[in-house]
C-alpha positions as CSV (number, residue, x, y, z in Angstrom):
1,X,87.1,182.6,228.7
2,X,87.4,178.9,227.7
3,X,90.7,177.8,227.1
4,X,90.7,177.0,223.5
5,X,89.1,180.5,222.8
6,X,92.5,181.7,224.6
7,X,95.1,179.2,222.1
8,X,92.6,178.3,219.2
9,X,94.3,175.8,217.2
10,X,97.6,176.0,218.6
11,X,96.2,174.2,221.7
12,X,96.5,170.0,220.4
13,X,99.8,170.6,218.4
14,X,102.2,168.9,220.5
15,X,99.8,166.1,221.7
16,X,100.4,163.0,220.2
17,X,104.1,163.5,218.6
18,X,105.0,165.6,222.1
19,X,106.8,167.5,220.7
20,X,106.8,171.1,219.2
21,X,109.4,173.0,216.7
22,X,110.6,176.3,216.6
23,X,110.2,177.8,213.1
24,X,114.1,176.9,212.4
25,X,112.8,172.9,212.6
26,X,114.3,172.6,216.5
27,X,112.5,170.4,218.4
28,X,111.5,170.8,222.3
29,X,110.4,167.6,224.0
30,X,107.3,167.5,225.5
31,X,106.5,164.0,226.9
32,X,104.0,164.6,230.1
33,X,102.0,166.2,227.9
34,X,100.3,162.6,226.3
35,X,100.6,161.6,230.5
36,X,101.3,162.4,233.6
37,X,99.5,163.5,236.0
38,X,97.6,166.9,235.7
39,X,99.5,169.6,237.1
40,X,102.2,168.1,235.2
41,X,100.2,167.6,231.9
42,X,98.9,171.2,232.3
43,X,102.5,172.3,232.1
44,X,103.6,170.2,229.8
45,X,100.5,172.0,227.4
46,X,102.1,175.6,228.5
47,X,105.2,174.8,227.6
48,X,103.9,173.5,224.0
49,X,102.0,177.0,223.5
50,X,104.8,179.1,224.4
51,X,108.0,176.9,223.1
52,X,107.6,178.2,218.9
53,X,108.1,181.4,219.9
54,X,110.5,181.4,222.8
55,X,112.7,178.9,221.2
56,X,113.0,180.4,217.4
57,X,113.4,183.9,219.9
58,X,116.5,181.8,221.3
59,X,117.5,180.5,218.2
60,X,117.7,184.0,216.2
61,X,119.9,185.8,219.2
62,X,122.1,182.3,218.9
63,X,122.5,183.2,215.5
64,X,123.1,187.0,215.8
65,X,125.8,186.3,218.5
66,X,127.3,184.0,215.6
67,X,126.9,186.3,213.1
68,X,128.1,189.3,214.9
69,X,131.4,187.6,216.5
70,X,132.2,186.0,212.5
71,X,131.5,190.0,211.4
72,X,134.3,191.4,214.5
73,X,136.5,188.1,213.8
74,X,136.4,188.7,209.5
75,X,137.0,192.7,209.8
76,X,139.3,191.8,212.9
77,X,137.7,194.7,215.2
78,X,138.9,194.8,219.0
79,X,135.1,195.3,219.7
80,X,134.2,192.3,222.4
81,X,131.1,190.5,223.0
82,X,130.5,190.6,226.9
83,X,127.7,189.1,227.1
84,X,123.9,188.0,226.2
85,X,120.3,189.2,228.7
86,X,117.7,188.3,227.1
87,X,117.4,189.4,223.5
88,X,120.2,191.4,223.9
89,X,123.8,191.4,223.4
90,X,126.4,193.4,225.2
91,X,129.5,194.6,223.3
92,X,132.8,196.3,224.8
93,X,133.3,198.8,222.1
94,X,136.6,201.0,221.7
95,X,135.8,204.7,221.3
96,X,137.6,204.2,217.6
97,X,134.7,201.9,216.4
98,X,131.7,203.3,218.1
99,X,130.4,204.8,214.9
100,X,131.1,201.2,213.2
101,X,129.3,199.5,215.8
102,X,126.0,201.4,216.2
103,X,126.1,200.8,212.3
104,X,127.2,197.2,211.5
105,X,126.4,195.1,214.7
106,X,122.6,196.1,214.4
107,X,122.8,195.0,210.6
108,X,124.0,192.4,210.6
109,X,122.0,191.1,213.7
110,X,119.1,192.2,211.8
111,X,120.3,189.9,208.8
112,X,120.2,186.4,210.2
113,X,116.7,185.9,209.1
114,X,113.7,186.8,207.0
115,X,110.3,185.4,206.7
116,X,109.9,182.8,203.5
117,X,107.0,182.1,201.1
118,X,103.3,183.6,202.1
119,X,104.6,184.3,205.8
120,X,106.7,187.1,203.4
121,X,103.9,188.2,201.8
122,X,101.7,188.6,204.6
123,X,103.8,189.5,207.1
124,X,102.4,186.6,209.0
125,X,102.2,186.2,213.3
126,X,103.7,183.1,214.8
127,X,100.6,180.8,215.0
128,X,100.8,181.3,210.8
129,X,104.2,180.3,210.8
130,X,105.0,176.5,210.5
131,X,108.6,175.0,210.7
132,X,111.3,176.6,207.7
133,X,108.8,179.8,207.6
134,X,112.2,181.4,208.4
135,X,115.1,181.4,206.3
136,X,118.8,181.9,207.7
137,X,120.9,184.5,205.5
138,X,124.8,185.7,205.2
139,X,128.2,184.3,204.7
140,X,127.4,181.0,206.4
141,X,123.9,180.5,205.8
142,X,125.1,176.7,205.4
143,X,125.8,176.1,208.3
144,X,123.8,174.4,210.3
145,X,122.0,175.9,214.0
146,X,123.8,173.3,215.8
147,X,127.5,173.7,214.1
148,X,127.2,177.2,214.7
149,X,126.2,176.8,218.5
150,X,129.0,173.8,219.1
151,X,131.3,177.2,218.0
152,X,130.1,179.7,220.3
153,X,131.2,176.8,222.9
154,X,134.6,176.4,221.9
């Protein structure tokens, strides 16, 4: 199968600019793929395919972990946040908040983003979904990806 059969339109969009953007509007480098040589240059086009997805993936668990620790921190539960695999988090949870846990956690991870506009409507898949098709929600919704990150690093 010919290779643009495989990414259709997705294949050119981080030639020239080399760069590409998760739906959240953060930006992943890309600068073999307008050089280099062509192993490199192949990857380089890989990596532009595959970075809209796995980076907003990465940037909606950043944003549950922040959202889930602010949720423990405001309702000052002694539930802990172990640790994230993958597009999972791990929580140490007392045996007196289970039942608050399985409930709220999952919520409010859930919460940190919808779809916006006809992405909404349409229930759109990722190549349909430009940067800002996703809008962040909850009690800090103003903050921005990066403040919220520089936290979680404190």
């Amino acid at each position: 199968m010919p290779r643009e059969a495989l990414h259709g339109r997705d294949q050119g969009l981080g030639q020239g600019e080399g760069l590409r953007e998760t739906l959240f509007g953060r930006r992943i480098y890309l600068p073999e793929i307008n050089g280099g040589n062509g192993p490199r240059k192949s990857g380089a086009e890989r990596q532009a395919i595959n970075a809209p997805m796995q980076g907003t993936a990465a940037d909606l668990i950043k944003l549950a972990m922040v959202a889930a620790q602010d949720l423990i921190d405001h309702e000052k539960r002694a539930t802990k946040m172990i640790m994230q695999v993958h597009d999972e988090l791990v929580f140490e949870v007392p045996d007196a908040e289970i039942a608050w846990a399985r409930e709220a956690v999952p919520r409010v991870m859930a919460s940190v983003a919808q779809p916006e506009g006809a992405a909404a409507r349409r229930g759109g898949r990722g190549a349909e979904l430009g940067p800002g098709a996703l809008s962040r929600h909850g009690s800090s919704a103003v903050t921005t990806l990066s403040q919220k990150l520089h936290r979680l690093r404190r």
